[in-house]
C-alpha positions as CSV (number, residue, x, y, z in Angstrom):
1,X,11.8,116.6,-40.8
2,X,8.8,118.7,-40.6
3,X,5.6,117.6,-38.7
4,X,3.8,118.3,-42.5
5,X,6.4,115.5,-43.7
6,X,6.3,113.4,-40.8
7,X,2.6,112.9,-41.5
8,X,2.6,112.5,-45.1
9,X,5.0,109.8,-44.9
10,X,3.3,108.1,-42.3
11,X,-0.2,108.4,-43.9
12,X,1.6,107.0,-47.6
13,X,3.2,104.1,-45.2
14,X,-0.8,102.9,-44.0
15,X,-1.7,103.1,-47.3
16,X,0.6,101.1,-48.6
17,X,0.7,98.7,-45.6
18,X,-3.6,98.6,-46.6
19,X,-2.5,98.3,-50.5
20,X,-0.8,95.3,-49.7
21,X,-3.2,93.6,-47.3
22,X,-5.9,94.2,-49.6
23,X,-3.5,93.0,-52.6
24,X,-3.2,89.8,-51.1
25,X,-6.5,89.3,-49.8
26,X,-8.1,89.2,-53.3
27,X,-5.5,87.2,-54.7
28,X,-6.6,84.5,-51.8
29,X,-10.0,85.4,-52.5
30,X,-10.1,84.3,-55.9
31,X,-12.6,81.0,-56.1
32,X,-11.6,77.5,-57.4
33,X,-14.6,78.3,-59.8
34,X,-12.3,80.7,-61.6
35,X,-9.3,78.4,-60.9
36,X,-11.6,75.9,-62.7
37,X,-12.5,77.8,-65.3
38,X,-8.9,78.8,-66.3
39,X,-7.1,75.4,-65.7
40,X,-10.0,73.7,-68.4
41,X,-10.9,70.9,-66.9
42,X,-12.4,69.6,-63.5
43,X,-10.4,67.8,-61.1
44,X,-12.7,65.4,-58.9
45,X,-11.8,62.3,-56.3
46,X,-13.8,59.2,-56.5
47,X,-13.2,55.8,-55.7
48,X,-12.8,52.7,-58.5
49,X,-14.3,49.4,-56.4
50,X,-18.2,50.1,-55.7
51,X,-20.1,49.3,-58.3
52,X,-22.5,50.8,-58.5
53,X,-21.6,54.3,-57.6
54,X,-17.7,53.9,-58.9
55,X,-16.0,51.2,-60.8
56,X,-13.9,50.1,-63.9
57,X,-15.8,48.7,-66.6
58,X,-14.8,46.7,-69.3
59,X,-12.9,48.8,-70.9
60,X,-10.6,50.0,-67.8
61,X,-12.8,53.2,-67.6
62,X,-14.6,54.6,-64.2
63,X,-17.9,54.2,-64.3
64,X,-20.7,54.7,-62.1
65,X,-23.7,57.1,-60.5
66,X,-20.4,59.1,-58.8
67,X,-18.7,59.6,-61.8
68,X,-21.7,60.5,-64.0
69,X,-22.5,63.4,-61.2
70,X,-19.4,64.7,-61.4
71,X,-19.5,64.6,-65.4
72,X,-22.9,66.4,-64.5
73,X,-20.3,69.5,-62.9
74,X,-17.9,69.2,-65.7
75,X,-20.7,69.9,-68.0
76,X,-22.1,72.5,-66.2
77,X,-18.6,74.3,-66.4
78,X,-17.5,73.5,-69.9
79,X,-20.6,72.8,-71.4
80,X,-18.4,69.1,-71.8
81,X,-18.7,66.1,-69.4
82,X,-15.6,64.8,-70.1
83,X,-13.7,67.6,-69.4
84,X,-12.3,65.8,-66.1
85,X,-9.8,64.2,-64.5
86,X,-10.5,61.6,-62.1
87,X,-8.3,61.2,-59.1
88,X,-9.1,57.3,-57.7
89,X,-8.8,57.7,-53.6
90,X,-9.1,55.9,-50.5
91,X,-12.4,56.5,-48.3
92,X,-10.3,57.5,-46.1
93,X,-8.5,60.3,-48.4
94,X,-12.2,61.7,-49.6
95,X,-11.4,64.6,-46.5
96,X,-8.0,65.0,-46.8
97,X,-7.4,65.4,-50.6
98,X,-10.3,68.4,-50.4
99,X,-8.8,70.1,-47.6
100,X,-5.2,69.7,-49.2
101,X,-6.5,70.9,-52.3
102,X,-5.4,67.7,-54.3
103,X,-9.0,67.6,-55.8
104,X,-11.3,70.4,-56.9
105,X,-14.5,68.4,-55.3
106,X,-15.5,65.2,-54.2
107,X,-17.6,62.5,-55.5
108,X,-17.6,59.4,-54.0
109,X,-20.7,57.6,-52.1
110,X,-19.9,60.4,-48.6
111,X,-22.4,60.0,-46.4
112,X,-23.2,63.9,-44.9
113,X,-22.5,64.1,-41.1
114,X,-22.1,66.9,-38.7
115,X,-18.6,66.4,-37.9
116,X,-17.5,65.8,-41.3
117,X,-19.5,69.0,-42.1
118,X,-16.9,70.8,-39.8
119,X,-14.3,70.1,-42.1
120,X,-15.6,70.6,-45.7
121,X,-18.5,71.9,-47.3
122,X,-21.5,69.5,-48.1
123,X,-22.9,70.3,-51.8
124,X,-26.7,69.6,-51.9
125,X,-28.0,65.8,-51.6
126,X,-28.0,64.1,-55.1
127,X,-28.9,60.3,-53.5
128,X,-30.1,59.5,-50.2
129,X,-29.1,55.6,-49.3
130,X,-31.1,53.3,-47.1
131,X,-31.3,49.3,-46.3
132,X,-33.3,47.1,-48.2
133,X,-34.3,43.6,-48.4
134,X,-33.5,41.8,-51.2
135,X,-36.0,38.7,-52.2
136,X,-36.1,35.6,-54.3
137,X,-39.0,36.0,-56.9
138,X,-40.7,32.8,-56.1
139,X,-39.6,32.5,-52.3
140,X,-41.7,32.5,-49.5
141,X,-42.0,35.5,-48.3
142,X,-43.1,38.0,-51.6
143,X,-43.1,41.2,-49.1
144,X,-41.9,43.1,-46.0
145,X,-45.3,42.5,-44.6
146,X,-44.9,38.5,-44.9
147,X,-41.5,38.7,-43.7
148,X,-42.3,40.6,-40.7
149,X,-45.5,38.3,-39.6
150,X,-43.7,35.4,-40.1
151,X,-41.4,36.7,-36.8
152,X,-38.4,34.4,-36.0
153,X,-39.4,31.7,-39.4
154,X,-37.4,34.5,-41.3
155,X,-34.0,34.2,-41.8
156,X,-32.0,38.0,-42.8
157,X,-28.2,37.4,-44.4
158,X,-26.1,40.7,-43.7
159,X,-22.7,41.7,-44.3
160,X,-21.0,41.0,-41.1
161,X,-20.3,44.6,-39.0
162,X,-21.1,44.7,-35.0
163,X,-24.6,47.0,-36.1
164,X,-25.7,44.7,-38.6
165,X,-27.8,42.4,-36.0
166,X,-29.1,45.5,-34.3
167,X,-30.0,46.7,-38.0
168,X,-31.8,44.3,-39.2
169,X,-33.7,44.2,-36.1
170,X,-34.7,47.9,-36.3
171,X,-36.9,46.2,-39.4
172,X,-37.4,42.5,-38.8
173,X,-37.4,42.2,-34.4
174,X,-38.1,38.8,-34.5
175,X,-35.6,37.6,-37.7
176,X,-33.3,35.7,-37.0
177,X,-29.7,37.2,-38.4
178,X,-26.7,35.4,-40.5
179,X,-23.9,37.6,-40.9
180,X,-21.3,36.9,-43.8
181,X,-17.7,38.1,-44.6
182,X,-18.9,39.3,-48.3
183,X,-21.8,40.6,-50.3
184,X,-21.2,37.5,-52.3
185,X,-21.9,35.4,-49.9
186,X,-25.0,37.1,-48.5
187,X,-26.2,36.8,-52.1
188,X,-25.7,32.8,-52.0
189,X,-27.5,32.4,-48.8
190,X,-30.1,34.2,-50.5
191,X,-30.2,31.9,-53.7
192,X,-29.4,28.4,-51.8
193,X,-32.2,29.5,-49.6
194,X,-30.4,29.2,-46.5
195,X,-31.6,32.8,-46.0
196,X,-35.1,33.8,-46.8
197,X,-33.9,37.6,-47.0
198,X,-30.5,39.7,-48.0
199,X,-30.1,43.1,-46.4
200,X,-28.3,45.8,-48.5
201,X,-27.8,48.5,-49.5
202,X,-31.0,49.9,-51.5
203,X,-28.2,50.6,-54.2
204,X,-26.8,47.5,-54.1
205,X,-30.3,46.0,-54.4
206,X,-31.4,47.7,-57.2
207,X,-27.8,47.4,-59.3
208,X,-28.0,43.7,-58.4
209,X,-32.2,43.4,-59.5
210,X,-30.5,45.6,-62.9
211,X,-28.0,42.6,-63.3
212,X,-30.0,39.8,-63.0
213,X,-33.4,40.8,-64.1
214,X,-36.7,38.7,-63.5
215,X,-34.9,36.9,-60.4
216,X,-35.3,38.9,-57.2
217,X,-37.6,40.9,-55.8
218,X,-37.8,44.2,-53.7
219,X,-39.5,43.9,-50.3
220,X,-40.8,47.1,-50.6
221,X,-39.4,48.7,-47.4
222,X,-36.3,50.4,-46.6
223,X,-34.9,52.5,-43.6
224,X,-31.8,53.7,-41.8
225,X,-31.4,56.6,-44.3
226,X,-28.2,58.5,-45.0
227,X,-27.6,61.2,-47.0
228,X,-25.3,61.2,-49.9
229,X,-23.7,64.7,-51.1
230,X,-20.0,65.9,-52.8
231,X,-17.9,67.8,-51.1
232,X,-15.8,70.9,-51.2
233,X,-13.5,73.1,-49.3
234,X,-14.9,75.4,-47.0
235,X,-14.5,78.9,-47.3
236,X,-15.1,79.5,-50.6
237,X,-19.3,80.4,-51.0
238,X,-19.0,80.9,-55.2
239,X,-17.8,77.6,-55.9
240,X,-20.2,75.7,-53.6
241,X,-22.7,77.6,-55.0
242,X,-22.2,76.5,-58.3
243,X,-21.8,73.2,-57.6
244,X,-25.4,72.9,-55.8
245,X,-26.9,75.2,-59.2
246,X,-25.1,72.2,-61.3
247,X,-26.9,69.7,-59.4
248,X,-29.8,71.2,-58.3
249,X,-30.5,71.9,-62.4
250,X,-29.6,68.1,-63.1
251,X,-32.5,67.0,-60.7
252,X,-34.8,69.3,-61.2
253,X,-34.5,71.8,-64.2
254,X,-33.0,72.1,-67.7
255,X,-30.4,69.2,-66.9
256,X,-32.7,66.8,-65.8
257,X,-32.4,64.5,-68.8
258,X,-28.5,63.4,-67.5
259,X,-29.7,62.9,-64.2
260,X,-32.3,60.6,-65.1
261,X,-30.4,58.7,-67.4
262,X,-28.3,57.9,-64.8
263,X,-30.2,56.9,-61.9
264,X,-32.2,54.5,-64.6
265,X,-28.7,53.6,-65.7
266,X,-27.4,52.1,-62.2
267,X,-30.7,51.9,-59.9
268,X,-33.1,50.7,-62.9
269,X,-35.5,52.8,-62.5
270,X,-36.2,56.6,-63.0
271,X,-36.6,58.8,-60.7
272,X,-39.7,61.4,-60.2
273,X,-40.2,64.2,-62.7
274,X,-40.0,67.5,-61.8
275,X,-43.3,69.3,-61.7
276,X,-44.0,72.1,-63.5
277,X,-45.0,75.5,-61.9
278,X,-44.1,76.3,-58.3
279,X,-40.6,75.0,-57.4
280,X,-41.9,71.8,-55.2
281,X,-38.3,72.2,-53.3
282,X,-39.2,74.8,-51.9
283,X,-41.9,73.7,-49.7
């Protein structure tokens, strides 16, 4: 074999060898946005006992601030929020089932941290949680203030956790702290007056002020914030990017309307309107 041949046939050989490798890098390469788009329908994990981020309703449906944001991304894709299927899931599964691909995003009350951000891909914020104190209208205390002068007169009911003492003391130094097995039960303390104040969270407090209108009271302070986001796989930049256009839109642009149905939906209240001119996000 001539030295001509030798060469062409190793030269054809590379290019093959790059053929393939470049073959089979764009078939990885292809986002779950396009996967999205040609499957029909979103695919999204949530949970089904937290009311009010996800629950069943009457009906046996999920419900919930969670499930209307990710009806938010379903529309955004299909111009259709109910183009989705809901995959109920553990906390514990919220990681796993991304990473595995069982679920296309997502969606369920996950609090952003660093080292859960080295294993998927935080969309942007679309809540940000914090503890409040919930209050008898009526009571004796009618404010944070009150509650805080009144030192150790003020009695704080908590779910029971080894922070929650240490919590409510980041607010209320002097209170003195009653921890229960059940929200339920911090909520009777509250009404049998045992407890002058129920710590929650600011959620919780505003779905349970929704449910039982004209009987408590906000204190009007809240703290220990967390950030709450969907998540994604990594490695894929066009589909997080849509996702964080699809949410970004719903709080502050054309979608707007959805999100603050929503929030007035579950928290009672709406939230801020965008302003109009210069992007305020962007400061």
């Amino acid at each position: 074999m001539s030295k001509t041949v030798r060469g062409l046939l190793v030269g054809l050989s590379a290019l093959a060898i790059t053929a393939g490798i470049m073959g089979a890098a764009q078939a990885q390469a292809q986002s779950k946005l396009q996967e999205v788009l040609q499957r029909g329908k979103l695919i999204v994990g949530t949970g089904s006992t937290n009311p009010p981020w996800h629950f069943r309703d009457e009906k046996g449906q999920l419900a919930g601030f969670d499930v209307d944001i990710a009806k938010i991304v379903a529309k955004g894709l299909f111009n259709d929020p109910n183009k989705v299927e809901f995959v109920t899931q553990a906390s514990d599964a919220r990681i796993p089932n991304i990473t595995t691909g069982k679920v296309d995003i997502t969606c369920q009350f996950m609090t952003v941290t660093a080292a859960r951000a080295q294993q998927v891909a935080f969309t942007l914020p679309y809540y940000r949680e914090g503890v409040g104190l919930l209050l008898l209208k009526g009571g004796s205390y009618a404010s944070y203030d009150a509650l805080k002068a009144a030192g150790n007169k003020v009695t704080v009911a908590v779910l029971q956790n080894v922070y929650a003492e240490e919590m409510v003391h980041q607010a209320l130094p002097d209170a003195k702290v009653d921890q229960y097995d059940s929200v339920d039960l911090i909520y009777q303390a509250l009404n049998s007056r045992r407890a002058d104040a129920a710590a929650t969270d600011m959620s919780s407090l505003r779905w349970f002020m929704k449910q039982n209108e004209g009987r408590y009271q906000d204190a009007g302070y809240g703290w220990n914030p967390q950030t709450y986001s969907c998540a994604v796989r990594q490695g894929d930049p066009d589909w997080l990017n849509f996702v964080n256009i699809a949410l970004r839109e719903a709080m502050t642009g054309v979608e707007f309307a959805d999100y603050k149905a929503a929030f007035q939906r579950w928290f009672g209240e709406a939230p801020p309107e965008p302003k109009i001119g210069f992007p305020s996000e962007l400061r």
